[in-house]
N, C-alpha and C positions, 0 to 999 in steps of 0.2 A: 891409318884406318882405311881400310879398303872396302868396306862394306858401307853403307848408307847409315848417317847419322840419324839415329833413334829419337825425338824427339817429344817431351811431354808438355803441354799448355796450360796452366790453370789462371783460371780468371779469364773468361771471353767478352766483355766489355768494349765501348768505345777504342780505345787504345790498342785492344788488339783486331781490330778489325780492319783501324784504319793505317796500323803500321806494321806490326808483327807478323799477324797471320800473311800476310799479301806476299810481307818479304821470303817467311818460310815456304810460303808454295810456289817460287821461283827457282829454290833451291835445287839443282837435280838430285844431289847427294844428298837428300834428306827425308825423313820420313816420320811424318807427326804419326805419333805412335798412339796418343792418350791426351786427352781435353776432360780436365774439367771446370764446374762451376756451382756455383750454389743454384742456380736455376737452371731447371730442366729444360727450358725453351730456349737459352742461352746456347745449352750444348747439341739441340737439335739444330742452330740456325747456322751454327759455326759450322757442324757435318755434314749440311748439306752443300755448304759453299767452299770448303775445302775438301781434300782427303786425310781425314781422320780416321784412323785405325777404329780407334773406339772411344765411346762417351761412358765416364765412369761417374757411378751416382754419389760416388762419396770419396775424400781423400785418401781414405785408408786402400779404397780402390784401388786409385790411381797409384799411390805407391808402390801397389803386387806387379804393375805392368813394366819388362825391362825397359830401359831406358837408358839412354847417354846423358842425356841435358834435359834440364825443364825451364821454361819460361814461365817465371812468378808474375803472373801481371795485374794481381789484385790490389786494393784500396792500400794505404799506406803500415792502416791500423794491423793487419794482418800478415804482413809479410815473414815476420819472426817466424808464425806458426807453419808456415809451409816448408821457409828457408833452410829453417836448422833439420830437420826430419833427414828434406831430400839431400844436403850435405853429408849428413851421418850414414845415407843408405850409400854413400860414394857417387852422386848425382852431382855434375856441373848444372851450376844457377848462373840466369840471367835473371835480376829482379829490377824491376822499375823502379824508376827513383821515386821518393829519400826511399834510404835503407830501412828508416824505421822512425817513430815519431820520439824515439828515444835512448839517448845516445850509448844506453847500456845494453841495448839490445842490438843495438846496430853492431856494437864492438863485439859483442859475441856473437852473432853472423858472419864477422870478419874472423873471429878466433877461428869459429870452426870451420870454416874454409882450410884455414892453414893447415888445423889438426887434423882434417881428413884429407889434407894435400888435393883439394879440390880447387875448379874454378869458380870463382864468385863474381860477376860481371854488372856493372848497377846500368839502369840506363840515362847515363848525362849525353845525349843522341846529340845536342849540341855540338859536342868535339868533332862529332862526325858527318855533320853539314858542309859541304860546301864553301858557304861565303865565309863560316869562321876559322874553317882549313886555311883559307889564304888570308886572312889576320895574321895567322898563326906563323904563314910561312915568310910575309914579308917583317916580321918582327922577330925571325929564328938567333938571328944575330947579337940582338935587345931587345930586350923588354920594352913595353912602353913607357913612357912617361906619365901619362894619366890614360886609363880607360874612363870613359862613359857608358855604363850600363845600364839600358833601359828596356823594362819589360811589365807594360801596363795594360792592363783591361776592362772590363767593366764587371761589378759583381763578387763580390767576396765571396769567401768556402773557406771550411775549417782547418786553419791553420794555413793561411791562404801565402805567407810569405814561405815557408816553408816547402809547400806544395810544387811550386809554381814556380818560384822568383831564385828559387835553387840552383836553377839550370844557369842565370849570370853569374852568381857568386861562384859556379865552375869554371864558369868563362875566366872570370876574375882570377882564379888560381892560375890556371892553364897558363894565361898568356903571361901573368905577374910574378910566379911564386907562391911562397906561405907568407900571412900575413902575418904582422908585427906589431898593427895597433890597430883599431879597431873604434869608431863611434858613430854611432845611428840614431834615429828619429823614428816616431811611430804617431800615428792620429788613427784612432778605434772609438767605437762605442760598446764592443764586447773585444778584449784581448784576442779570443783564440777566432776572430773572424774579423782582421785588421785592416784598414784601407788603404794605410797606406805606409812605406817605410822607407826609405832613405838611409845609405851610409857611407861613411868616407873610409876607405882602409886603406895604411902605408902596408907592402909588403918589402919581404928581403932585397929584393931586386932595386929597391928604393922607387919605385911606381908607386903609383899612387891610383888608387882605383875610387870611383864612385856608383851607388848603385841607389835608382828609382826604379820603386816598384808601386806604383798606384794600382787600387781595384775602383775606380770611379772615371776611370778613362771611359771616353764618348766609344772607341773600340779599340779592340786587339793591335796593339804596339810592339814589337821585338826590336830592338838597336843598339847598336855600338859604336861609340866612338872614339877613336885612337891616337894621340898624337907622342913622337918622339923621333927623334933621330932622323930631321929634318923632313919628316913624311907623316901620310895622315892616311888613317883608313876609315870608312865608312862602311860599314853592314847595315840593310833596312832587310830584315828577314823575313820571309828565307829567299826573297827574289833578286838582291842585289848585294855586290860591293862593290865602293870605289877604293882604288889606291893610289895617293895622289903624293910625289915629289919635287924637288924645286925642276922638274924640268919634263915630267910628263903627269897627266891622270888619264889614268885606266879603268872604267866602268865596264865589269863583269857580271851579264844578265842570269841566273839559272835557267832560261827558255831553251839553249840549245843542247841540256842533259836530256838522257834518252832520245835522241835525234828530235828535239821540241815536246815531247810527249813525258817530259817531267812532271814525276805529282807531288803529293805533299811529303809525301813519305821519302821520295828521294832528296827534295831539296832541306828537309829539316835534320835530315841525316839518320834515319829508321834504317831505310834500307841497308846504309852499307853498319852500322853499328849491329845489326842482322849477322851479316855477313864477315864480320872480326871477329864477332864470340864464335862463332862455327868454325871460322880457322882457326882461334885459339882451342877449342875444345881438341879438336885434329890433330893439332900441333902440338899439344900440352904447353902451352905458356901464355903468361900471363897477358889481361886485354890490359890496353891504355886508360880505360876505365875500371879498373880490379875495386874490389871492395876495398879494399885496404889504403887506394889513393884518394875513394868517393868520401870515407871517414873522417877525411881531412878537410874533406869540403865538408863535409856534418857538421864538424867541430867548430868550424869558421860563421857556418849559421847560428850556430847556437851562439857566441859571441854577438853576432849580429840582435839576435831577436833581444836576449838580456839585457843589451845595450839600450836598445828602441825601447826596452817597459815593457817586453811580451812573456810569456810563458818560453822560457829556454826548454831546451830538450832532454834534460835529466830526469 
């Protein structure tokens, strides 16, 4: 592709302000074509602070304007309705994770991906951090032995283990496998806005993964802990990892990305999971986060929530 990626936004929200939009007007080879959003002031404040071609009032709009890619970056409950459209119009998707709050709609976002030979890219920005890159790389060999996966907060939101606590149980995949057995815990006083869950899963790889996800943390928590193969890694996210074996530890700060002037978006992995989908669009093949591997991690939730006593994802 020799001409500059066309590029469409919908949903201008926290998430795209503070990761998406930043990354795309980096881009040289890019060109945000078309923003929309269900408020009008949304798409005036996005225009003014980026170069946006144009603010369209309605979806149906935004569809008529060409396009290469669009960035789905709306609410969870919604994403069906944007995703399948711009698939069928032959529009490569980035959509933010989960794919969808239910697991039959998820799978046909992934069908029709296939059946219009498009791209479908979710955003688990995790894989593309940093500190869990080098998890990733000092366990390329094996698998761990046990993960520790922790990602706690303060404050519940509907469907808050799903939402939120998604991004470990990819981790979980990523570095373990597919799982193989599955059992969880849950403490709620309304299901679909749960406080807290816990779960143990054996995967194929014979790892053994754990996952805490509290919403009554005193604050914002992200961690990992790894041990197997006489080494141990340590992520306290997104500013540090240790990796530590019987004969050295190595503590890796994120302060010296961007010559010290790293922000959130490049250490949580926005930026460069930005920058994969646009080479995959360019390149026609597939991201490391494809619909079709994110599914996987769906399915694994849903196990998870059923298990805990939550509303599963059917």
């Amino acid at each position: 592709m020799d001409r500059k990626i066309r590029v469409g936004v919908i949903g201008l929200g926290h998430i795209a302000h503070i990761a998406e939009l930043p990354a795309l007007a980096e881009q040289p080879d890019v060109e945000i074509v078309a923003a929309y959003a269900r408020s009008a002031a949304s798409i005036e404040t996005a225009m003014s602070k980026y170069k946006i071609a144009k603010g369209c009032k309605s979806f149906e709009e935004f569809l008529e304007v060409e396009m290469d890619c669009a960035f789905v970056l709306t609410p969870k409950t919604t994403h069906y309705d944007y995703v399948i459209p711009l698939l069928e119009k032959g529009i490569d998707v980035f959509c933010e994770k989960p794919l969808e709050v239910s697991l039959a709609r998820s799978r046909a976002m992934v069908e029709a991906a296939e059946k219009n030979n498009r791209i479908l890219m979710i955003g688990f920005n995790r894989r593309y951090a940093p500190v869990y890159a080098k998890v990733k790389e000092a366990f390329q060999e094996k698998a761990p032995d046990v993960v520790i996966a922790q990602k706690n907060r303060n404050g519940s939101e509907y469907r808050a283990t799903l939402e939120n606590a998604i991004h470990m149980v990819d981790l979980l995949r990523w570095f373990c496998g597919e799982a193989v057995s599955v059992e969880a815990h849950s403490m709620y006083t309304d299901p679909n806005y749960e406080d807290l869950v816990t779960a143990q899963i054996r995967f194929d790889s014979g790892s053994v993964g754990m996952l805490v996800a509290s919403r009554q943390a005193g604050q914002w928590v992200e961690k990992i802990d790894c041990y197997g193969g006489c080494q141990s890694a340590f992520v306290n996210a997104p500013d540090s990892v240790t990796i530590v074996n019987e004969q050295t530890e190595v503590r890796t700060a994120m302060t010296p990305l961007a010559l010290g002037w790293a922000r959130v978006e490049d250490k949580m992995g926005f930026t460069q999971e930005v920058a994969h989908f646009l080479a995959c669009v360019k390149e026609r093949r597939q991201p490391v986060t494809s619909g079709a591997d994110a599914y996987k991690t769906h399915l694994l939730m849903n196990e998870i929530l059923l298990k805990a006593g939550l509303p599963g994802m059917e």
